[in-house]
C-alpha positions as CSV (number, residue, x, y, z in Angstrom):
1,X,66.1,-6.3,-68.2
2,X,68.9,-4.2,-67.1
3,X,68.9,-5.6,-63.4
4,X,69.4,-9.1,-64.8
5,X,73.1,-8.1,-66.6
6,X,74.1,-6.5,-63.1
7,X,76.7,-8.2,-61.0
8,X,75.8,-9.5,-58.2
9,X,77.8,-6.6,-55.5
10,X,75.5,-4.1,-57.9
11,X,72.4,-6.0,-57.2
12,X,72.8,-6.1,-53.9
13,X,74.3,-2.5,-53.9
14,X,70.8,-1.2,-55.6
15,X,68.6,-3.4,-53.1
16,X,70.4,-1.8,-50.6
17,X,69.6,1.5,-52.1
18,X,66.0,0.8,-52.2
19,X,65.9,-0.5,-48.5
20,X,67.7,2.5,-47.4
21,X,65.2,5.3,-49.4
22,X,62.1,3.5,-47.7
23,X,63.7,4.0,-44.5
24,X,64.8,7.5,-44.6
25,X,61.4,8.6,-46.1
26,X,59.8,6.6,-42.7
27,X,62.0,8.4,-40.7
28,X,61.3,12.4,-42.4
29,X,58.0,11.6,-42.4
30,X,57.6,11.0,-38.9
31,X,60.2,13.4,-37.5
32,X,58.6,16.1,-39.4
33,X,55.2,15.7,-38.4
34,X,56.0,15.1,-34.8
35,X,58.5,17.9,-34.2
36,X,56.2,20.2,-36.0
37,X,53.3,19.1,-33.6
38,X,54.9,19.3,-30.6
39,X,56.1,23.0,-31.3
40,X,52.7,23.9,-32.4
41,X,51.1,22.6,-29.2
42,X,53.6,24.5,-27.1
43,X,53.3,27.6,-29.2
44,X,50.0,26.8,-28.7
45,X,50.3,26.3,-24.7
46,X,52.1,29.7,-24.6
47,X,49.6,31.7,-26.5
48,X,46.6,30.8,-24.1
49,X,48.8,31.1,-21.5
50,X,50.2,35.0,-22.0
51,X,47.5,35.6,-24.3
52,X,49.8,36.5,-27.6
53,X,47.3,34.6,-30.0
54,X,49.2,33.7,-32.8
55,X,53.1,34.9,-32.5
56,X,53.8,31.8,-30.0
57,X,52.9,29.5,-32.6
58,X,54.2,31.1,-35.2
59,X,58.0,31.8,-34.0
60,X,58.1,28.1,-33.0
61,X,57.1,26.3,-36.2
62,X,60.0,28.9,-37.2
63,X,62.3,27.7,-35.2
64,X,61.1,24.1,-35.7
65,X,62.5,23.9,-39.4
66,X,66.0,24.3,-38.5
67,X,65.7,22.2,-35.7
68,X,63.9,19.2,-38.2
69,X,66.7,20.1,-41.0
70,X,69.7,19.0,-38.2
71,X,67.6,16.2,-36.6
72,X,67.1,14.7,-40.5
73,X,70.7,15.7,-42.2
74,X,72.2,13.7,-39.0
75,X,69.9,10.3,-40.0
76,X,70.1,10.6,-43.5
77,X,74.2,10.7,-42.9
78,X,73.6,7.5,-41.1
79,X,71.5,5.7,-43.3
80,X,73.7,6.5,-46.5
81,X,76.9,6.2,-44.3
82,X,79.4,3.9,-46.2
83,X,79.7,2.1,-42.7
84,X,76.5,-0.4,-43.4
């Protein structure tokens, strides 16, 4: 109903919107889960290694959230940029 009275630049402005959220949730999805696997298996490497169960693990998916927070803010700024 509503889409049908929309011009045609704010058609194509909420297609774009929808194309854009697919894409970003894609691209936290799989950053996320990768960077939080790779830390685990090195805090994972590091604990069998010095024999410090669980603090290697631990203290790196700590540091892994801050690192995933920069790593996404910087492609969501891309994807939403004005510049597409």
């Amino acid at each position: 109903m509503i889409i049908s009275r929309m011009k045609k630049t704010d058609k194509e402005y909420l297609e774009n919107f929808k194309r854009n959220r697919i894409k970003a949730f894609g691209s936290i999805a799989g950053i996320t889960f990768g960077v939080v696997i790779i830390f685990f298996l090195i805090g994972y490497y590091i604990d069998t290694t010095f024999n410090t169960k669980p603090y290697g693990i631990i203290i790196l998916l700590v540091v892994s959230f801050p690192i995933v927070q920069v790593i996404l803010y910087r492609i969501l700024k891309k994807i939403y940029s004005d510049k597409n």
